[in-house]
N, C-alpha and C positions, 0 to 999 in steps of 0.2 A: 704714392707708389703706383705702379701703372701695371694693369694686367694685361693678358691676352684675352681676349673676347672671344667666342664660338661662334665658328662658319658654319652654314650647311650648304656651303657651295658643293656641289655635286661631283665639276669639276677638281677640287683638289682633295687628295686623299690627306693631305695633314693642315691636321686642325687644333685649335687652341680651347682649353678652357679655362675660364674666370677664377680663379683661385684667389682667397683673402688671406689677410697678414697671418691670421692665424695657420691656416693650410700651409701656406709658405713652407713657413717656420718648420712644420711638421715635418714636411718633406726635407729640408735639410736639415733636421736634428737627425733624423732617421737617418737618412743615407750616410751621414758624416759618421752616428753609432756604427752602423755595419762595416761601414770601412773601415773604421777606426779598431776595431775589434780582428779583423781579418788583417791588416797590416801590421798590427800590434805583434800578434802572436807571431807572425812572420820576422817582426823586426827583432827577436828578443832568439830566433831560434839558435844564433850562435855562441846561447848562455848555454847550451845543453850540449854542444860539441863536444866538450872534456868530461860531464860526466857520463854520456851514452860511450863515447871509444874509450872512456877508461872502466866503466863496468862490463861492459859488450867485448871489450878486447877488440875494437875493429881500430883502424886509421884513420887520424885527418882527413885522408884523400879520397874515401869512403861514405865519412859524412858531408865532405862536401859533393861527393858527386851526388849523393841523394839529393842535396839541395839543390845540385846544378838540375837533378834532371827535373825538381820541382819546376826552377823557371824555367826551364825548355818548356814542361807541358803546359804551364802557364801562360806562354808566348802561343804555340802549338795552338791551343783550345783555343785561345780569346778571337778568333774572328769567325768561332762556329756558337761560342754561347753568346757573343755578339750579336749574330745573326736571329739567333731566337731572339733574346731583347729586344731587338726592332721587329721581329713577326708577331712573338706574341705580346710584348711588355716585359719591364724588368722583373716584375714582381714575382713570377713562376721561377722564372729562371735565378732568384738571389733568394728566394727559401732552397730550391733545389741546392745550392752551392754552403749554402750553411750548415745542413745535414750532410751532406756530404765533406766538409770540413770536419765532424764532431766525430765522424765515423772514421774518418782521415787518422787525427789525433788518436784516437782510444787504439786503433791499429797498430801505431808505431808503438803501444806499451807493450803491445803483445805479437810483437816481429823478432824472433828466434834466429834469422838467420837475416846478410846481408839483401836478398833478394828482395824478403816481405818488406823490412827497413824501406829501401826505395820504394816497393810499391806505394807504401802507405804512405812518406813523408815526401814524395816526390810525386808519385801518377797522382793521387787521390789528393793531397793537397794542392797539387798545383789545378787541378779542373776546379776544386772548388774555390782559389784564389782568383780564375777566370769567371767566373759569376758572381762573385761579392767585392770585386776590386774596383780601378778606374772605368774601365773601359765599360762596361753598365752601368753604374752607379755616376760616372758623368753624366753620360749620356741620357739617364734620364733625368737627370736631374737641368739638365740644359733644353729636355723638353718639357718639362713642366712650369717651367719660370720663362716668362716675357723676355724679349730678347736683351732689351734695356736694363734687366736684373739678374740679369746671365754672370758675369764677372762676379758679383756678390755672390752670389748663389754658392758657386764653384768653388771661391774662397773660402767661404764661413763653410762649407762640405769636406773641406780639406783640410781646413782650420781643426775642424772639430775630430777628421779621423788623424789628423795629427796628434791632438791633445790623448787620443786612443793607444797609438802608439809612446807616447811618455810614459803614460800610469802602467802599461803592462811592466815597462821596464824592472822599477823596483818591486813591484807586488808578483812577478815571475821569480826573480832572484833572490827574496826571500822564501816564495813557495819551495825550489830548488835546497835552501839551503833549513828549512823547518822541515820538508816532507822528502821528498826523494823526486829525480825526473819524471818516474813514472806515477805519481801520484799528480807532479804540476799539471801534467798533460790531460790527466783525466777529467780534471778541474776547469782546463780552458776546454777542452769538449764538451763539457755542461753549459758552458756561460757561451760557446758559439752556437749549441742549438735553440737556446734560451731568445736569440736574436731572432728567429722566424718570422714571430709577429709584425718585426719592426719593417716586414715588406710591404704592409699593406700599404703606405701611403705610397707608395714607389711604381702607381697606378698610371703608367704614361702611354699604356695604348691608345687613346682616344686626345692624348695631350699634343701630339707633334706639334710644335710652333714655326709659324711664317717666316721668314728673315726677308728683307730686302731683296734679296738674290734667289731664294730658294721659294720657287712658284710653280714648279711641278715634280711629278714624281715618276719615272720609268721604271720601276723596281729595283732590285734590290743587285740582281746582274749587270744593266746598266752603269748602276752606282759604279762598282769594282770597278767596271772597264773605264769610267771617265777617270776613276784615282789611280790605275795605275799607267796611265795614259800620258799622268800629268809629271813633270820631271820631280817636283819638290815634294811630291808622296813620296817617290824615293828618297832625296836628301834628308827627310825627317828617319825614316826608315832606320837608317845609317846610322845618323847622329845621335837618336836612340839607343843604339847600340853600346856606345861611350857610355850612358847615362846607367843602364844596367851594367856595367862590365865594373863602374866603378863604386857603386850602390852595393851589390849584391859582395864583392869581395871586401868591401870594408864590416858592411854589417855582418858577416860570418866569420874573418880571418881577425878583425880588430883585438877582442876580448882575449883569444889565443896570442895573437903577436904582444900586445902589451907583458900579459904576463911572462912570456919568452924576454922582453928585455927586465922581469925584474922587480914590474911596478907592481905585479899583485891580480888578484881577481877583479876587487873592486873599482878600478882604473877600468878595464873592459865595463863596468856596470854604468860606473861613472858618466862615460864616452858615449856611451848610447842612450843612455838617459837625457844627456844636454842635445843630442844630435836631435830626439824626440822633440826635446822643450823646444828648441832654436827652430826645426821643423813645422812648427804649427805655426809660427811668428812670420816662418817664409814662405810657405803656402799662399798664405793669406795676402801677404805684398806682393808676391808674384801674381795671385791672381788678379787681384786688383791693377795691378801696372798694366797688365795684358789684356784690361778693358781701355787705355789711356795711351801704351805705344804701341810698335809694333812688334808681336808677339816672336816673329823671327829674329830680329836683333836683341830682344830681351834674352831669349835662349843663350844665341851666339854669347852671349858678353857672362852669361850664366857658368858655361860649360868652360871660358877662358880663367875666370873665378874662382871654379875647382882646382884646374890645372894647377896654378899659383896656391891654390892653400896644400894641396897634396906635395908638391916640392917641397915649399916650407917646411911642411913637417917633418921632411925625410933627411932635410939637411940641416936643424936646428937642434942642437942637444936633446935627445927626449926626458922629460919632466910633467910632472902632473901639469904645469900651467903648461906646455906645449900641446899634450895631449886635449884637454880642455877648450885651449884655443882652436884646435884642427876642431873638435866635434864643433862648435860651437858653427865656425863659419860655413861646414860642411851641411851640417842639419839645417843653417839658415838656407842652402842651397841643392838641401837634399831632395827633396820632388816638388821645389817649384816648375821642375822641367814639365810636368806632366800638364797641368792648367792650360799652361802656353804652349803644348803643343795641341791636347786638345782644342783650344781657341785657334791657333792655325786652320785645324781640319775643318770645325765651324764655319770660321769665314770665307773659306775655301770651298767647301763642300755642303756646309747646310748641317743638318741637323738631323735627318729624315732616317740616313743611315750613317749615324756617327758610332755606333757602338761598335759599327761592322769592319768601318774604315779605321776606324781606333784601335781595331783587335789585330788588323794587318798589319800597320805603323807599329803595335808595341811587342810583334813577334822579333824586330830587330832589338831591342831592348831586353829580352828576354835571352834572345840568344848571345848577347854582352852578357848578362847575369850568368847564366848554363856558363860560360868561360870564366869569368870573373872566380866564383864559387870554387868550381873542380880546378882549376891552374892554381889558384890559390893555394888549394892544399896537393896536389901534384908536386908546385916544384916546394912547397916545403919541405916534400917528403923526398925529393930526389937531390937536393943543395941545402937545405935544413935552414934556409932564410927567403923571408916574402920580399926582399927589395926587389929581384926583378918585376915582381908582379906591380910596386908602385911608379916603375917607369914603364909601365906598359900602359898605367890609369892615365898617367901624364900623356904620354903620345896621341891616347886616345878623344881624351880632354879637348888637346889643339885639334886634331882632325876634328871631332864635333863642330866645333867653333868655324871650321871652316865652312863646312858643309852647311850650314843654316845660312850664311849670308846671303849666297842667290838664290832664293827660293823665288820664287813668284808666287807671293801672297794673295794676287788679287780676285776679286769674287766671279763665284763662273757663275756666268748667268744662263739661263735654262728655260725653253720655251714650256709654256704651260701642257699639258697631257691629260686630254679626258680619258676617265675609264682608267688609270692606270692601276695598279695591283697592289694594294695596300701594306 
């Protein structure tokens, strides 16, 4: 196994250090727990849909706008707590986002009216799902690991908060159905600030690593302008947006629409459960392929993928094996997007400020989510059925697919800068 070595070139402000199998390891159990925990909870919140608007008296269109306006802020935030993570390190900035998560949660138990509701389940969770999500927690974890063990890295980190997101599934839905909502919520506020500690290894200020291409540093200003300079930081941009519009209204609208045709509660539990399991299985082959082809046609062919199992499902009798089916192939292609496209911006842009350039890219994502979520329950509440909304996943799906093929992936190379601003 091959590590990064420590410069004291004067000349570059990003530098490597030596880390052994054990560190490794450390580092990504750690950053895969936090994610996996912050995802988790996120993944599970459309178990609470029916019983928060059936005790609260509020609307589908309600909780889902809270939710939309979660990932709006979510998108919103990620390219300024991004920006911390590359000034100061992850590790200030993903305790900061865990307390703030746990304060998040105990909030929504004690939101009386729709306004505090959104503040709490939508401002304050979604900033603190911007510093414990992708967009830091890749990023450092792709500057702590050798470039050669980058793809592992990021897999087995995804892997793992994948595996995070499965276990909340049924251990939220019996909390739900043994204690009340507002006892589960309390519950996952104890076990998110409980994660704190798990920043320490998440120590990548002094880690930045070399790549081939990335040999100087102009700051953090620079950076932006050379990304949005470049045509295929937008194309990702975009295509992102598909990936959240169809992510965010399946995992909130799912567990309601099942039941609406009939099958029950535990069909929604079911669905997200497998989407969980099947999701850690395709994290992990996504990331891995996306150190072997090329990361924009794994997308594209990704995002065609969806397209095809979302029709299928809307035009195939619904049945527990139908349902089943759809999570199964969905979760296998549920955030393999993310891997591959952070490895895009990598090879593209380096490393130096990937949390910053990741936090712009996943604002278009975000704001697919913020629509996906609120249109969801909008047009159920204005036509009292979600099919337009899965020919809008569909449409969206193709356009993706299109938009990632012409990228220009190839490496910007960059004259070296003494003195430059760390």
């Amino acid at each position: 196994m091959s590590h990064p070595q420590e410069t004291n070139s004067k000349d570059a402000c990003i530098r490597t250090i030596d880390h052994g199998p054990r560190r490794l390891w450390g580092v990504v159990i750690a950053a895969g727990l936090v994610m996996g925990l912050a995802l988790g909870v996120r993944h599970v919140q459309g178990l609470f849909l029916l019983p928060v608007t059936g005790e609260q008296g509020w609307s589908r269109e309600l909780f889902g706008f809270a939710l939309a306006v979660q990932n709006l802020t979510w998108g919103i935030a990620q390219p300024f707590t991004g920006m911390l993570a590359d000034r100061y390190g992850a590790r200030r900035v993903v305790v900061f986002g865990v307390v703030l998560y746990a304060l998040g949660l105990a909030a929504m138990t004690q939101a009386s009216s729709p306004a505090m509701f959104v503040a709490a389940c939508g401002v304050a969770l979604g900033v603190a799902l911007s510093c414990t999500a992708f967009g830091v927690i890749y990023a450092a974890v792709s500057r702590l690991v050798a470039p050669g063990q980058r793809p592992w890295a990021i897999a087995v980190t995804g892997a793992i908060g994948g595996l995070g997101q499965f276990v909340m599934v049924p251990l939220v839905q019996e909390l739900i159905a043994s204690l009340d909502w507002k006892a589960s919520l309390w519950i996952l506020a104890i076990a998110m600030a409980a994660l704190a500690p798990l920043a320490l290894p998440l120590k990548d200020r002094t880690a930045y690593a070399i790549t081939e291409h990335e040999d100087g540093d102009r700051g953090v200003v620079h950076a932006v302008r050379e990304a949005i300079s470049h045509s295929g930081f937008w194309l990702l941009n975009l295509g992102f947006l598909a990936c959240g519009f169809q992510l965010a209204f399946i995992a909130t609208h799912l567990p309601a629409y099942l039941i609406d045709q009939g099958l029950g509660p535990m069909a929604g539990v079911g669905a997200l459960a497998t989407i969980a399991l099947t999701n850690i299985v395709g994290i992990y082959v996504c990331g891995m392929l996306g150190g072997k082809w090329r990361q924009k046609n794994l997308l594209a062919t990704l995002y065609l993928a969806r397209t095809v199992a979302i029709g299928l499902f809307i035009l195939l009798p619904l049945s527990l094996w139908t349902v089943y089916g759809f999570a199964a192939v969905m979760g296998f292609l549920w955030l393999g997007t993310v891997p591959l496209t952070n490895g895009v911006l990598t090879r593209v842009f380096g490393v130096r400020y990937l949390a910053t350039l990741f936090g712009f890219v996943f604002f278009g994502h975000q704001l697919g989510s913020f629509l996906g979520v609120w249109l969801g329950g909008y047009v159920f509440d204005e036509m009292g059925s979600y099919q337009p909304i899965w020919l809008v996943a569909m449409a969206l799906g193709l356009i993706a697919a299109a938009l990632h093929w012409p990228i220009d992936d190839r490496q910007r190379h960059r004259p070296l800068v003494a003195g430059a601003a760390p």
